[in-house]
C-alpha positions in Angstrom: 179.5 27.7 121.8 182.6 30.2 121.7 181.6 33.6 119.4 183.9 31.9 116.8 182.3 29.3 116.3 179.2 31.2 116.6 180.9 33.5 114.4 181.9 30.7 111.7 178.3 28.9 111.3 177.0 32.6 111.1 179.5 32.9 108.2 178.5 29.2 106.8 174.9 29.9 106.5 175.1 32.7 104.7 177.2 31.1 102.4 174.5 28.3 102.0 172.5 31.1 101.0 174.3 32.7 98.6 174.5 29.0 97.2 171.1 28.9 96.9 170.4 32.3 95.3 173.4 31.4 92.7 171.6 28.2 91.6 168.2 30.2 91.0 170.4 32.9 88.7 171.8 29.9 87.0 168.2 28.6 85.5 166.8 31.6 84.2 167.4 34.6 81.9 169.2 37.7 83.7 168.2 41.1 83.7 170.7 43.8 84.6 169.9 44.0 88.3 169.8 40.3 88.3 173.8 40.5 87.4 174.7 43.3 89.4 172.9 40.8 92.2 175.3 37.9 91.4 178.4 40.3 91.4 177.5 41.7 94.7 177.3 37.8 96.0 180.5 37.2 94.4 182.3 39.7 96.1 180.6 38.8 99.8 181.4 35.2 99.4 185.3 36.3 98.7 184.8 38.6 102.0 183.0 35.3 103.9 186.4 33.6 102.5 188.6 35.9 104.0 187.0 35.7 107.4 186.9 32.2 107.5 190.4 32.4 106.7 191.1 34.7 109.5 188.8 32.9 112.2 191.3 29.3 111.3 194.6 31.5 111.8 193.5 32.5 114.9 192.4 29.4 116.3 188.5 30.0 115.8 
């Protein structure tokens, strides 16, 4: 497998993740780190977005 494509299911996973941890912060109360959590996974999955992006310009 080329490093992009290593590169993009590196990328995929982790979005998975943050999927995951989303759906658990959708169910329950939230505490103030517990927000400040979901922000900070808002703001990687916009990064993972822009990478992707990136990786498909440039052929990845």
């Amino acid at each position: 497998m080329s490093v992009p494509s290593e590169t993009m299911m590196d990328l995929l996973k982790e979005l998975a993740l943050l999927k995951e941890l989303d759906s658990k912060y959708e169910t329950g109360p939230r505490s103030e780190l517990e927000v400040s959590e979901f922000d900070k996974r808002q703001n990687r999955r916009r990064e993972i977005a822009d990478q992707i992006k990136a990786l498909g310009e440039n052929g990845g």
